[in-house]
N, C-alpha and C positions, 0 to 999 in steps of 0.2 A: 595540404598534406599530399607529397607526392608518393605515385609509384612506381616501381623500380621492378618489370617482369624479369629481367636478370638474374637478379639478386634473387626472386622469387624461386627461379628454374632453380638457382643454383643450390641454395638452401635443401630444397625437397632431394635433391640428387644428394646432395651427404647421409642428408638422413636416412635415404631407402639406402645405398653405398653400404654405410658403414652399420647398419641394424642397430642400429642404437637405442630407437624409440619403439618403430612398429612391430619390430619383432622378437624387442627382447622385453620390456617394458611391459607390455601388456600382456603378451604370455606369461609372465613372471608373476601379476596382479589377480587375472585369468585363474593361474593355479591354485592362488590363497582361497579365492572366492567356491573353487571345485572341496577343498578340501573342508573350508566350511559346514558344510551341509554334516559332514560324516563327523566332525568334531562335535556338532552339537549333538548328535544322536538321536534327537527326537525333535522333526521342525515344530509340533503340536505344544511343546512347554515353551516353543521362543518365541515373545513377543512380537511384534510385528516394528515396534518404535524401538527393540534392541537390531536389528537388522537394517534400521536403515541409520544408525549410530553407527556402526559396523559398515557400512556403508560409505557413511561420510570418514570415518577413520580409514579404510581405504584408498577413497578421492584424496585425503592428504598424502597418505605413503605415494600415490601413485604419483602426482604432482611434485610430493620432494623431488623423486627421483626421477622424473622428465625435465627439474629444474638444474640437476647436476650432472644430466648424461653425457654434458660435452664442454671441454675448456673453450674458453674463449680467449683470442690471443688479440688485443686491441690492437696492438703495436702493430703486425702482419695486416689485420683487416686493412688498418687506417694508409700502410703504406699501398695496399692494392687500390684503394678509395683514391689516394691522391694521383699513382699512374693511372686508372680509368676515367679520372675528372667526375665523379661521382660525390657531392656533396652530402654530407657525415648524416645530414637531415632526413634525405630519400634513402640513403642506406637504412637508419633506426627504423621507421615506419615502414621501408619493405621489409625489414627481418621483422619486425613487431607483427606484419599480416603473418606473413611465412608461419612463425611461429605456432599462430594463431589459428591456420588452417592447417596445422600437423597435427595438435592434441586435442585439437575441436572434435574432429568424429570419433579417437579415441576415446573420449569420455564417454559420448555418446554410446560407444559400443562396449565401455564398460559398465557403465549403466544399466543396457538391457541384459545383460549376461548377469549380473549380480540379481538383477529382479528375477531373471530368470528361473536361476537357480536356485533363490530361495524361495519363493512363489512370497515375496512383498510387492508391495508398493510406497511409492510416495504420495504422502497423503495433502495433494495440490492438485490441481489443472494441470495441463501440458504445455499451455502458452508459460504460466509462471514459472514453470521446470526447464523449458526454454532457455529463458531469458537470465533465470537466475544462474544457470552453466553458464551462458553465455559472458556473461559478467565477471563471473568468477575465475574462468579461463584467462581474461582479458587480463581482471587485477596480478594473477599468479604470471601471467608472460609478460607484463610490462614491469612488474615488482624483478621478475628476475633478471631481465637487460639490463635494468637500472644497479644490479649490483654486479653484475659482469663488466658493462663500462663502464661505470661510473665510479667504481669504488676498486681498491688499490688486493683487494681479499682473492688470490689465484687457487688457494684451496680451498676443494671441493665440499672438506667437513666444515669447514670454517662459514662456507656459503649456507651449507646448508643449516650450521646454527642458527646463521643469521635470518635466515628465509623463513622455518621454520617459522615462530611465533607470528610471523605477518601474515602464513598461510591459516595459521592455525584461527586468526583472528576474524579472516574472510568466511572463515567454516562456521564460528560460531555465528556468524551474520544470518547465514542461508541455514543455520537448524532448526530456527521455528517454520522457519517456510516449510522447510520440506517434512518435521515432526507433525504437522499440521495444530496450525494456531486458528482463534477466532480470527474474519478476516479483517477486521477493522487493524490486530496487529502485523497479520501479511502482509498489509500492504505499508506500514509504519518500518517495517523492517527491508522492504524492498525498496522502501526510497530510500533508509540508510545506506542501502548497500550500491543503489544508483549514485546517490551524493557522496560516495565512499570511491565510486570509481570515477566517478568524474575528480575528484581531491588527487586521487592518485594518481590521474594521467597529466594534471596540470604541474603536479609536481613533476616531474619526469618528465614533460614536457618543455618545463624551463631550464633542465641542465642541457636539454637537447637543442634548446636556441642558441644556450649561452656557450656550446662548443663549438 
C-alpha cells in the first residue's frame, strides 16, 4: 500500500478551501447537540442510555453528511492521474488516509462536546472507544469511495440512500459497545466489527486491483 503526500497536501487544501467539512459540518452538528440540552428541559428525567442513542443518531446524521459534502468527478481525477503517471492504486489509499485523517479528529471533537454538553458518558474504556471510532470511521470512508468510484450513482440523494443502511448497520455494531454490555459480549461484538472491516476493505480492495 502506497502513499501519495501530494495527493495528501492536496486533498486537505479543498477541504480547508472550500469549508465544506471543518467549518460547516460540525458547526451544523455542534448546533443540534447545543440545542439539546434546552429541548429536553430537565437533563435529571433523561436517561443516560437515551443520550448516548442520541448520540449515536448523530454520529450517523453527521457521517451521512461528510459522506455527500462533495462530488466526485472520476473522469477529471482519472485524466489528472494519467498526465501525472500516478497509478489509480496510490491515488485510492492516499484519498482513503486523507479522508481518514479529516473526520478522524472531527468525531473526536464531536464526541467530547456532545458528552460535554450533556454531562453523559460512554459506558466502555477509552482504549475500546478508541478503536471502535477508529473502525468505524474507516468502514464509513472506505464504504463511501467505493460508491463514488466504483459505482455509476452521481447524485447525492441517491448516494446517500444507498450509504445510509450500510452506515446504519456499522452503528448498530458499536451500540452495545458503547450502551454498555457484559464484557464477554464487548468483546464478541468488537471482533464482529473487526471481522466486518477487515470483509469490507477486502472487498474494496479487489475492485481497486481489478482497476
Amino acid at each position: 500500500m502506497k502513499f501519495n503526500k501530494y495527493i495528501f497536501q492536496k486533498e486537505l487544501k479543498i477541504e480547508l478551501r472550500n469549508n465544506i467539512s471543518l467549518y460547516l459540518i460540525t458547526p451544523t452538528v455542534i448546533s443540534l447537540i447545543i440545542l439539546l440540552p434546552l429541548l429536553s428541559q430537565n437533563k435529571f428525567f433523561i436517561d443516560n442510555e437515551l443520550f448516548l442513542i442520541l448520540e449515536l443518531l448523530f454520529l450517523l446524521i453527521f457521517s451521512t453528511l461528510f459522506s455527500i459534502r462533495r462530488k466526485f468527478e472520476i473522469k477529471k481525477i482519472k485524466r489528472e492521474l494519467n498526465f501525472a503517471q500516478i497509478s489509480f492504486k496510490n491515488y485510492f489509499y492516499s484519498k482513503l488516509f486523507s479522508e481518514i485523517i479529516i473526520f478522524f479528529p472531527q468525531v473526536l471533537i464531536f464526541l467530547i462536546i456532545f458528552s460535554a454538553l450533556t454531562n453523559s458518558t460512554i459506558n466502555t474504556n477509552i482504549f475500546i472507544i478508541f478503536i471502535t471510532v477508529f473502525l468505524y470511521i474507516f468502514n464509513i470512508v472506505i464504504s463511501n469511495l467505493y460508491f463514488q468510484i466504483f459505482t455509476n450513482f452521481s447524485n447525492s440523494f441517491v448516494q446517500m440512500v444507498l450509504i445510509l443502511p450500510i452506515y446504519i448497520g456499522f452503528i448498530m455494531i458499536i451500540s452495545p459497545i458503547w450502551l454498555g454490555v457484559a464484557p464477554q459480549l464487548t468483546m464478541i461484538y468488537f471482533m464482529l466489527l473487526t471481522g466486518t472491516t477487515f470483509l469490507n476493505y477486502s472487498f474494496v480492495n479487489y475492485f481497486v486491483l481489478k482497476s
